[in-house]
N, C-alpha and C positions, 0 to 999 in steps of 0.2 A: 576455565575463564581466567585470563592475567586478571592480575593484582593491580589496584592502582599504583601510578608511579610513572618515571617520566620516558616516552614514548621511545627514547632513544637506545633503552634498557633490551625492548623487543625485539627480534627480529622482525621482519618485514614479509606477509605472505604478498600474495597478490593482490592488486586491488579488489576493494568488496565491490558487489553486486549487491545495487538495491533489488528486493521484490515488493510489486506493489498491487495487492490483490483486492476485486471491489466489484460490486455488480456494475457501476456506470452506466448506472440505467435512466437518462445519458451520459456519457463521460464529459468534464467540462474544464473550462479555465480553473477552477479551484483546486482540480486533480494532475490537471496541466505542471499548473504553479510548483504540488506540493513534489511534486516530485525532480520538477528542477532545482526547489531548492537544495533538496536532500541531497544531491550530486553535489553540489556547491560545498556545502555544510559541512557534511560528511566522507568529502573525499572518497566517491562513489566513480568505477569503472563506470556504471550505468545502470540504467533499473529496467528491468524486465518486469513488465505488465501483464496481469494474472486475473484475465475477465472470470467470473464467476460464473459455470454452468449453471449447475442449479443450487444457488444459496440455499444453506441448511437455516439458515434466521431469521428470515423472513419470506415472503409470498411468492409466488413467482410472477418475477416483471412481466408486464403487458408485452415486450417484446421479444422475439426472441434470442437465447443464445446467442446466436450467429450472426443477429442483427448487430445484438451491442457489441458483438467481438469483431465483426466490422470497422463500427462506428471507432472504436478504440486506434483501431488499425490507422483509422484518416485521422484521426488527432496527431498520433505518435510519428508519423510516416516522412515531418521534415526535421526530425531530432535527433542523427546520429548516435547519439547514448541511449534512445530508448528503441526496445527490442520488445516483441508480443509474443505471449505464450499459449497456444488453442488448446492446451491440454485439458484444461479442468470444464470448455464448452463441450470436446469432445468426448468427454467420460460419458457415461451411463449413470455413474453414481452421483450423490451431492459432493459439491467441493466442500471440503473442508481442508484447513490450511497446515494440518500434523500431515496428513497425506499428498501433500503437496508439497512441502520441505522435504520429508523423505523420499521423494521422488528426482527432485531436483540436486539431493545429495548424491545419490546412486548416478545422476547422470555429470554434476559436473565433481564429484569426488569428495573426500573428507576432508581438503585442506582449503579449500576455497570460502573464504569468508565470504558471509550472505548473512543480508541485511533484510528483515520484515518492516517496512516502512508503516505506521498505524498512527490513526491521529488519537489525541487525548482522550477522546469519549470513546473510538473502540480499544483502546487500553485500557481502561477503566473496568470495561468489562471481558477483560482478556479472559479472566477465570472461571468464567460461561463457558469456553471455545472447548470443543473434543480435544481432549489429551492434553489440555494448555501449559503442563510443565513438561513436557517432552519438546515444544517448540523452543526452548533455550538451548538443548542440548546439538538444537539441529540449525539454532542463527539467533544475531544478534538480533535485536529489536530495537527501533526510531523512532520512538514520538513526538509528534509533530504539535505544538501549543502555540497558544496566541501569543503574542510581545505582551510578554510582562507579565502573564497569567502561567508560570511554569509549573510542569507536571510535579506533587508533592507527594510522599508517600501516607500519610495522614487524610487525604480524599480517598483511597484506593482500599476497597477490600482486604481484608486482613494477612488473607494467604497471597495475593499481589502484593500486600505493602511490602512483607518478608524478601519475597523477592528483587523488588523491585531498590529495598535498600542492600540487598548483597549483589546485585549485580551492577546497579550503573554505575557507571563513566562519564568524568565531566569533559575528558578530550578523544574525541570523536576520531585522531590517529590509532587510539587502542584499537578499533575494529580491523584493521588493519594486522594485528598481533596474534591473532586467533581465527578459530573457523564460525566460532559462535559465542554464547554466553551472556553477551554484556547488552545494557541496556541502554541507552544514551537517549539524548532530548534534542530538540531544535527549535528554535523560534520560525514561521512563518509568516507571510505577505498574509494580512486574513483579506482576503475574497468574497464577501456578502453572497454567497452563489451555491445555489442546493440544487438537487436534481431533481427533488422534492416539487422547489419550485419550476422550475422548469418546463418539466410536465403537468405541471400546473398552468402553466402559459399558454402551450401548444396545447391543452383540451381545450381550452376557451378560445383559442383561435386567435390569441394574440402573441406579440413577438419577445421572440428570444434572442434575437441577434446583440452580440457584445458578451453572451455567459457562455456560450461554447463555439468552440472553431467552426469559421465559415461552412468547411467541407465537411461537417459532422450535420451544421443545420440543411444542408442542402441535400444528404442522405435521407434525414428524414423526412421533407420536405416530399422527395420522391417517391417514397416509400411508405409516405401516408401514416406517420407512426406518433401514436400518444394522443392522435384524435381521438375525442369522444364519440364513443359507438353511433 
């Protein structure tokens, strides 16, 4: 992990790669957002989007795999920087995201900085996640917070705090200097917009248009999906 200090000190690998892994069960403007900003922010080649086969953390979505990794597909599809990854729909096993860095290191190599994009509340509970101090060793990590509410290490569990103060970065060039390690912050656009609710809309039978892409409501529109049985 470099040392803090000034950016110019580093050499320069290639640019980082966001990843950004999530059931998007639907995918929406909230998800849309966070990850353009992260490109922005963070001086990101681009973010490769990582639909979740079968979440180890929660139930399994009403719809399926293939569906949301679709749906993912027609959000992402007019964004030149964002790229979709079917690997973890197509497994047999749970995603989990140590098995998923390791995979993506073997495939794009040891020198390539890779960026785990995660908003404040699943960072918080990072130290839940299978193997969760091995995923430093294998990328940086971005957390995403409201304006004005920044991530502190005094909210965070004890064994996150530790890390969380040995590793971040307040300039977001440092990811650029390494293949992983370091932890950095962002402010984001906050979005009033959950999936939560969403599918909460579409079982009641009323509308969602303005929280997710045109071409994602008109999938499921066709497809019949998050109706109440």
């Amino acid at each position: 992990m470099p040392a803090t200090g000034t950016f110019s000190a580093f050499p320069k690998l290639s640019e980082p790669l966001g990843l950004f892994g999530g059931t998007f069960d639907p995918v929406h403007f909230g998800h849309l957002r966070l990850a353009e900003e992260a490109v922005a922010q963070l001086g990101l080649g681009g973010v490769r989007w990582l639909p979740a086969g079968q979440p180890p953390h929660r139930g399994q979505p009403q719809v399926t795999a293939g569906q949301r990794l679709q749906m993912v597909r027609l959000a992402t599809a007019g964004n030149p920087r964002f790229s979709v990854d079917a690997a973890e729909v197509e497994a047999a096993a749970p995603s989990y995201t140590v098995h998923t860095l390791e995979r993506l290191r073997r495939e794009l190599g040891p020198a390539q900085p890779l960026v785990l994009l995660v908003g404040a509340d699943a960072f918080a509970g990072l130290s839940g996640w299978h193997r969760w101090p091995e995923l430093f060793r294998l990328a940086h990590v971005a957390v995403s917070h409201r304006p004005g509410f920044p991530v502190e290490a005094a909210s965070l569990p004890a064994e996150l705090a530790g890390e969380f103060a040995a590793r971040r970065q307040s300039d977001p060039a440092l990811l650029q200097t390494a293949a992983a390690g370091c932890i950095v912050s962002f402010a984001m656009t906050q979005l009033a917009i959950s999936a939560t609710q969403i599918r909460r809309l579409l079982a009641n039978d009323l509308s969602a248009r303005y929280l997710l892409p045109d071409e994602v409501l008109d999938y499921i529109q066709v497809h019949s999906l998050y109706r109440n049985p």
